[in-house]
C-alpha positions in Angstrom: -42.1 -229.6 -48.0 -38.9 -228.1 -46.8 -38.1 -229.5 -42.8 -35.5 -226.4 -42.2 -36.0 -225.1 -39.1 -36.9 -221.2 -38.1 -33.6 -219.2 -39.3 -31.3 -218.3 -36.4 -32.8 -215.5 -34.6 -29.7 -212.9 -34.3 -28.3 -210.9 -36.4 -25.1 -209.9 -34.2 -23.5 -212.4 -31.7 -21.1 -210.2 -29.5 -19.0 -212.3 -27.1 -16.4 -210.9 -24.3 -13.2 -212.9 -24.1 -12.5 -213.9 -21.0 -14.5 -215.6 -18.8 -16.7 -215.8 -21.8 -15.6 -217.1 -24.7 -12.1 -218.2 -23.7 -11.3 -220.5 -21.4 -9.4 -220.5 -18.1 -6.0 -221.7 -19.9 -7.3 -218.6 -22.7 -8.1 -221.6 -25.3 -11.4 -221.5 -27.6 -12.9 -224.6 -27.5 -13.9 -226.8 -30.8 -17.4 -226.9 -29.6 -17.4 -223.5 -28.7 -16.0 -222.8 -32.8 -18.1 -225.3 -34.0 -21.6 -223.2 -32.8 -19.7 -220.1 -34.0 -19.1 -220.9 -36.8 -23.1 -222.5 -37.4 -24.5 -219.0 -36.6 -22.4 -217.5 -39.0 -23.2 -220.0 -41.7 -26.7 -219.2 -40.6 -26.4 -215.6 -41.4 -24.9 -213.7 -37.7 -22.4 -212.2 -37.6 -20.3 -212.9 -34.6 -18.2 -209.8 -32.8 -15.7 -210.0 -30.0 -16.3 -207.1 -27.3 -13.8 -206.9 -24.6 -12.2 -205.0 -22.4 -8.8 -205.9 -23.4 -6.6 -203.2 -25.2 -6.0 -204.1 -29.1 -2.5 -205.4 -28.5 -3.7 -208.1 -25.9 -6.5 -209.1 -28.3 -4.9 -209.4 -31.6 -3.2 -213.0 -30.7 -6.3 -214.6 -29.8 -8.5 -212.9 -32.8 -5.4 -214.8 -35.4 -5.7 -218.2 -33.2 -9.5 -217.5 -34.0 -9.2 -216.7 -38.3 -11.3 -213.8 -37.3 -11.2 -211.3 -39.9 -14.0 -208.9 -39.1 -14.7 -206.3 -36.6 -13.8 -206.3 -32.6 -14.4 -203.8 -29.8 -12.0 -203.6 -27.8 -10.5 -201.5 -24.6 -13.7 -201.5 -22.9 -15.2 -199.9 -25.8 -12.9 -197.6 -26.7 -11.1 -198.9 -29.5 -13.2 -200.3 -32.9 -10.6 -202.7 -34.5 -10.5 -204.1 -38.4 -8.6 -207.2 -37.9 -8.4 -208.6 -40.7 -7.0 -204.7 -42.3 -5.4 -204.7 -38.6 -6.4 -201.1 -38.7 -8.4 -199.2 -35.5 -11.7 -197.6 -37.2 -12.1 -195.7 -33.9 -10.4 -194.8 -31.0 -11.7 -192.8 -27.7 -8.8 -191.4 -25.3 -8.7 -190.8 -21.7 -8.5 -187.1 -21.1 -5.1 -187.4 -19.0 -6.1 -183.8 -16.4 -9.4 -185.0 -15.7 -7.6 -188.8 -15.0 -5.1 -187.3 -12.7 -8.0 -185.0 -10.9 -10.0 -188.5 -10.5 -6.8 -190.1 -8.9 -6.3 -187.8 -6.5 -9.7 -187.6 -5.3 -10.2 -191.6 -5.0 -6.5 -191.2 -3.0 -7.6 -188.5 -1.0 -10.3 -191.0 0.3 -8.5 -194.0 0.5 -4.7 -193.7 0.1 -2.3 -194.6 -2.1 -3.2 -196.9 -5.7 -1.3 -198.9 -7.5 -1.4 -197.5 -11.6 -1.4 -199.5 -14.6 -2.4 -197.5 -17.8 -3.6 -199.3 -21.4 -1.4 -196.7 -24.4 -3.8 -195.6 -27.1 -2.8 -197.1 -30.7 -2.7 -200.6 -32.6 0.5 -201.3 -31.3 0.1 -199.4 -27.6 1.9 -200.7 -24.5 0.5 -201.6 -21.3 2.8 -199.7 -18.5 2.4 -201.0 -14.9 3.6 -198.8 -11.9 5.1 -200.3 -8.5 2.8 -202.3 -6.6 0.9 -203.5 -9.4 -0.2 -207.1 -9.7 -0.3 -208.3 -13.5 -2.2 -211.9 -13.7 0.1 -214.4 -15.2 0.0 -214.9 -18.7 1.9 -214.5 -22.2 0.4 -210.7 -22.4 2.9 -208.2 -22.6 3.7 -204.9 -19.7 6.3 -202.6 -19.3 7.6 -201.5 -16.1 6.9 -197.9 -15.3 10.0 -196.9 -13.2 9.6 -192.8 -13.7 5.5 -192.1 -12.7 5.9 -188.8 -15.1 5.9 -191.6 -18.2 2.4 -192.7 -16.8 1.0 -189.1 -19.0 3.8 -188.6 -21.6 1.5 -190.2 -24.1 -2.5 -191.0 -24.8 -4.1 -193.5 -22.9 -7.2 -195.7 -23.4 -7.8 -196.7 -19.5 -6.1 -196.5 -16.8 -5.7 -199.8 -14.1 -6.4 -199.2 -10.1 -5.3 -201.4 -7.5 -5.6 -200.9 -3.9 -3.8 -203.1 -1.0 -7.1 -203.3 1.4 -10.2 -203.2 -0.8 -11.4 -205.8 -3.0 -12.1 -205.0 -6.8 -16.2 -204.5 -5.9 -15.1 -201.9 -3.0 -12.5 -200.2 -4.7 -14.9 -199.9 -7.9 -17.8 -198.3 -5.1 -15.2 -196.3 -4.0 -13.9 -194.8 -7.4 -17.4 -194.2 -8.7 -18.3 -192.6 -5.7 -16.0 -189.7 -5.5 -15.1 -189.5 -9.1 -17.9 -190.7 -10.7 -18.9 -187.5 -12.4 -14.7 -186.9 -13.9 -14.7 -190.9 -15.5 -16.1 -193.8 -15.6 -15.1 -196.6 -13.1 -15.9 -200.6 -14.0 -15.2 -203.8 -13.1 -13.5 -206.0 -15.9 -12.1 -209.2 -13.8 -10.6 -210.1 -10.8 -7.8 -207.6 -9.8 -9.4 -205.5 -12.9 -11.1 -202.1 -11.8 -10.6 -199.4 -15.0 -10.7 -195.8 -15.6 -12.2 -194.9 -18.5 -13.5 -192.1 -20.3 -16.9 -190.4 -18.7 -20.1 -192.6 -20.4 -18.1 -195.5 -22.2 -18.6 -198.6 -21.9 -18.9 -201.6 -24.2 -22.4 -200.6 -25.6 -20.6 -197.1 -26.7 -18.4 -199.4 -29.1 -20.6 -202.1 -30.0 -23.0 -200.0 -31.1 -20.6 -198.1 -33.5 -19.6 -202.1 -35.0 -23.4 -203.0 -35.0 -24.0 -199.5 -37.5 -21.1 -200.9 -39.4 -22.2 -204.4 -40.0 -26.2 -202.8 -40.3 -27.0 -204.6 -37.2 -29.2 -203.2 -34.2 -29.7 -203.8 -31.1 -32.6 -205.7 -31.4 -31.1 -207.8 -33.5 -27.9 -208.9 -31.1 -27.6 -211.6 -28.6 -24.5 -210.7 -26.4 -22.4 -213.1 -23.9 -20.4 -211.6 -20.6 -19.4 -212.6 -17.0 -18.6 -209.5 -15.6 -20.1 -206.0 -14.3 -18.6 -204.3 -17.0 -20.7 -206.3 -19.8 -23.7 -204.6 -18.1 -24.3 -202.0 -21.0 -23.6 -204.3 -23.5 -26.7 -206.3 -21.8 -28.9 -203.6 -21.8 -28.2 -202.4 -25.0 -28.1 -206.0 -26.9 -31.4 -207.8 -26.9 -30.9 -210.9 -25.2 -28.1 -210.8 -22.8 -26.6 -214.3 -21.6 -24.2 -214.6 -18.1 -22.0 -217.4 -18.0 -22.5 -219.8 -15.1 -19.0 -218.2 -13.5 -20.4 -214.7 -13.7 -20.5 -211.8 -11.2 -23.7 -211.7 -9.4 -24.3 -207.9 -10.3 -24.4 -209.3 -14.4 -26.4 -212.6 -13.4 -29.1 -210.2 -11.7 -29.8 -208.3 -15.3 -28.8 -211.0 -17.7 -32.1 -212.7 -20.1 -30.7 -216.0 -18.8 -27.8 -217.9 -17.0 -25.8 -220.2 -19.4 -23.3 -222.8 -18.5 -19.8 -221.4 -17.6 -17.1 -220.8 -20.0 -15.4 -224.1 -19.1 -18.4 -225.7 -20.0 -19.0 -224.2 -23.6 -21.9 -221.9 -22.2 -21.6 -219.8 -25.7 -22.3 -223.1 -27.5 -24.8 -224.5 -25.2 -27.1 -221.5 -26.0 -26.3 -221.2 -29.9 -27.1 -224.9 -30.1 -30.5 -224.4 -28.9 -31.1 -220.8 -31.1 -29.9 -223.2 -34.2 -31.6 -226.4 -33.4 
């Protein structure tokens, strides 16, 4: 009589990046690839969905020997990496951006801009006043604010001097809500997007791909903007380090992402 246990449950494991699946120094961890690499042995398929542009993603999918599909940009962009092609790409419509600037500044003064460039390659331009988080990911200064629209953009970056990011994101939905969409990605990280996308948008165009559903996906996050992603996937898991707002509509709480709270939960599914 065979003693194999019951086959891993998922057919689709979507993990965000940071906070998530990397770690604070932006390292995967062996037990972390390890589990990964388990449910994919045991017929998942696993699928990055983050809201980092394609150009700030593509070193860590290579560290990772990932070949297959990645959302990336908040949803925006679909991304073959191992063709290193985008299958899909959503723009920011650059009037109705400018319109939503104005408003949220006519409320609460001045922003500081950062914008994401549509494109494989696309650069991330960051205005005066803008904070960019240490790290080896690349940014070019904006010095003229005219270059800020003199090409397509994914997302645009908001930063205020007296709001924090949950305030600023209130704010920004609030009087502009019905021109974009406004969410939360990290700390220091409130986006413009697109009206209505949001991670589920892409992941459900990578689930089609691989013949997944949603019923059949397991998804990981920490922040608010891995909310749709949630509600779309199945069974949606919050890191220990997670934002309140995701730990309040997550399935369960794992471990943090210091702690290998991806592989703590794919352990138990494969045990």
């Amino acid at each position: 009589m065979s003693s194999a246990g019951p086959a891993f449950p998922y057919k689709l494991v979507a993990t965000d990046l940071d906070g998530t699946l990397l770690r604070p120094d932006d390292s995967v961890s062996t037990r972390t690839r390890d589990a990964l690499t388990a449910a994919t042995a045991a017929g998942a398929a696993h699928i990055i969905v983050t809201g980092r542009s394609v150009p700030w993603t593509r070193h860590v999918l290579e560290d990772l020997g990932y070949e297959g599909i990645a959302v990336c940009g908040q949803g925006a962009q679909v991304y073959h990496a191992g063709e290193r092609r985008l299958l899909t790409s959503v723009t920011l419509d650059r009037q109705l951006a400018g319109l939503a600037l104005s408003k949220i500044e006519a409320e609460i003064g001045p922003l500081a801009l950062a914008a994401s460039r549509d494109g494989v390659d696309g650069e991330v331009l960051v205005g005066p006043g803008y904070v960019v988080q240490d790290g080896p990911l690349p940014a070019v200064p904006l010095s003229d604010p005219a270059d800020l629209w003199s090409a397509p953009l994914n997302k645009l970056y908001v930063q205020h001097p007296g709001l924090d990011d949950d305030a600023l994101t209130a704010v920004a939905r609030d009087v502009a809500g019905d021109l974009v969409g406004v969410t939360m990605a990290g700390e220091g990280i409130v986006e413009i997007l697109p009206l209505g996308l949001t991670k589920a948008t892409g992941l459900s165009l990578a689930a089609r791909r691989l013949g997944a559903k949603a019923v059949d996906t397991i998804a990981f996050g920490d922040m608010p903007n891995d909310i749709p992603m949630f509600a779309w996937s199945a069974h949606g898991v919050a890191m220990a380090n997670a934002h309140e707002e995701l730990k309040a509509v997550a399935d369960e709480v794992t471990a943090s992402n210091e702690a290998d709270g991806i592989a703590v939960v794919l352990e138990r599914l494969l045990a």
